[in-house]
C-alpha positions in Angstrom: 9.2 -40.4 -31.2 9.8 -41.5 -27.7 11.5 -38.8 -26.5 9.4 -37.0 -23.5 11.2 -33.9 -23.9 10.3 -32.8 -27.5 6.6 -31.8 -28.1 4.8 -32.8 -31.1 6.1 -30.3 -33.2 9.8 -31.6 -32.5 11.2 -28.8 -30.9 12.4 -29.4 -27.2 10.7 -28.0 -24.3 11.8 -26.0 -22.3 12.5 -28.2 -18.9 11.6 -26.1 -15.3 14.2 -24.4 -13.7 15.5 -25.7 -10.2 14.9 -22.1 -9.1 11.3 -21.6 -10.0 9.4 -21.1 -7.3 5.9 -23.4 -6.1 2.6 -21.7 -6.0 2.8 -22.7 -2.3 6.0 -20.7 -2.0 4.8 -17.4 -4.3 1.4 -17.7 -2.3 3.1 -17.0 1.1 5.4 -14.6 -0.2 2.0 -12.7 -1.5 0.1 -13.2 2.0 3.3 -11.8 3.4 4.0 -8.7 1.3 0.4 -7.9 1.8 0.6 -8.3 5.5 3.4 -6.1 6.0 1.7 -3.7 3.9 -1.2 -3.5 6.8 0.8 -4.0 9.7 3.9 -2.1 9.1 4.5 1.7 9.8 4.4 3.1 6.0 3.4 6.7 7.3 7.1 9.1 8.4 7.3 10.0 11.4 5.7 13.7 12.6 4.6 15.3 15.3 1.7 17.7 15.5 3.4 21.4 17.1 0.2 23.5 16.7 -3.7 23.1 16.3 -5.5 26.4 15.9 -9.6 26.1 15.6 -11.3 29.3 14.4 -14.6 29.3 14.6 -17.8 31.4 14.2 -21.7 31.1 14.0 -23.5 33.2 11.4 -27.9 33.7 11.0 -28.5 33.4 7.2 -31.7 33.3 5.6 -31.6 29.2 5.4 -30.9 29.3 9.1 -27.6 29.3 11.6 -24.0 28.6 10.1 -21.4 27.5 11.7 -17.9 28.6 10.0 -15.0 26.1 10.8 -11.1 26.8 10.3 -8.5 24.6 11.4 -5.2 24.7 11.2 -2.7 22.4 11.7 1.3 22.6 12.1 3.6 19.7 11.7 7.2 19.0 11.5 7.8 15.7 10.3 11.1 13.8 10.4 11.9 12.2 6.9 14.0 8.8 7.2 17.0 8.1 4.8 
């Protein structure tokens, strides 16, 4: 058999699409995803209102503590 499109078992193979892509081509598309991914703003937007620290020092028997509470209010503005 002569004929380059049939394998040896005598089935045809299948022949590449014109729309397949080259590695070249999904390799840049790969860099590029990635790169957006560390460069572009993935976090919504919000804006810190309050910040309230509470703090206080205790003596225990393994020495000074320092006791630490902070709170933090936010409104954040969800995109559509």
């Amino acid at each position: 058999m002569n004929d380059p499109i049939l394998a040896n078992s005598g089935a045809p193979m299948s022949a590449p699409k014109r729309d397949d892509k080259s590695i070249s081509r999904s390799l840049g598309e790969f860099v590029g995803h990635i790169w957006r991914g560390v460069t572009g703003d993935v976090a919504p937007d919000k804006r810190e209102v309050k910040r309230t620290v509470e703090e206080e020092e205790r003596e225990t028997d393994q020495g000074k503590v320092t006791l630490r509470r902070t709170t933090i209010e936010e409104i954040e503005f969800k995109k559509d």
